[in-house]
C-alpha positions in Angstrom: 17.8 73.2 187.2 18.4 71.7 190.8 14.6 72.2 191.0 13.9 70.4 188.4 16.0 67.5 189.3 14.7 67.3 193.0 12.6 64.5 194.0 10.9 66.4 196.7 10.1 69.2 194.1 8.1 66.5 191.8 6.4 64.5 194.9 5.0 68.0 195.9 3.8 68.4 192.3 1.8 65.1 192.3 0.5 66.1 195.7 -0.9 69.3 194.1 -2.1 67.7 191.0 -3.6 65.0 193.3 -5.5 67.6 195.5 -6.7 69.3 192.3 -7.9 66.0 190.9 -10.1 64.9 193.6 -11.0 68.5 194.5 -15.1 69.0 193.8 -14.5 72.8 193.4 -12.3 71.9 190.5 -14.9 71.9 187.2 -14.5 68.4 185.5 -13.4 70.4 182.3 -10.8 71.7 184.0 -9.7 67.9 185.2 -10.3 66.6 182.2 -7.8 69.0 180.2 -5.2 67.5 181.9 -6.0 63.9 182.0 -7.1 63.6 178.5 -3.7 65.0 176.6 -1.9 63.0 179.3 -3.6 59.6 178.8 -3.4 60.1 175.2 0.1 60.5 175.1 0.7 57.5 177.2 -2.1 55.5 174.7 -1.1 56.6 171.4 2.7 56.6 171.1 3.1 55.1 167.4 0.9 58.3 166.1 3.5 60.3 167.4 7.1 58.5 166.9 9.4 61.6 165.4 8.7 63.0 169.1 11.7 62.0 171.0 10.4 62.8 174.7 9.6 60.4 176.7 6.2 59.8 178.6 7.0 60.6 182.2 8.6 63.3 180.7 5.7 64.7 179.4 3.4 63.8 182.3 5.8 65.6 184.6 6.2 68.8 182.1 1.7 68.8 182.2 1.6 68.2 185.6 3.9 71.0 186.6 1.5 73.3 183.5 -1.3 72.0 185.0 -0.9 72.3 189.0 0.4 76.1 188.9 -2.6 77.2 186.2 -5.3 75.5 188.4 -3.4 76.9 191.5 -4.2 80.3 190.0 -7.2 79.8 189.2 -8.4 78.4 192.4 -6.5 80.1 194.6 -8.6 79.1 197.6 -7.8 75.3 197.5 -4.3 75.0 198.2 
């Protein structure tokens, strides 16, 4: 939970997902099944209002997803 709650813990994330996101080894698929869902849910809000999490909180929960399956999968880049 102190993880979780840790500033340093989330800028490292976004470091991570920012290296994955510019990467070129990264397939644009790969990219792009992260960004879509995310944007979406930032977008489209009223299509989804019995869902009582909030945006960031959701971006955060992807990014976190998103950085440590890409991190396995292309081990090499970070």
């Amino acid at each position: 939970m102190r993880k979780l709650l840790s500033l340093r813990h989330w800028r490292n994330t976004f470091v991570r997902i920012y290296r994955l996101l510019v990467s070129k080894e990264v397939l644009l698929r790969d990219k792009l099944f992260f960004i879509i869902p995310v944007i979406l849910y930032w977008v489209l809000p009223d299509v989804l209002p019995y869902l009582p999490v909030d945006d960031i909180a959701v971006t955060m929960i992807a990014a976190e997803w998103f950085a440590r399956i890409m991190e396995k999968k292309y081990n090499k880049l970070i």
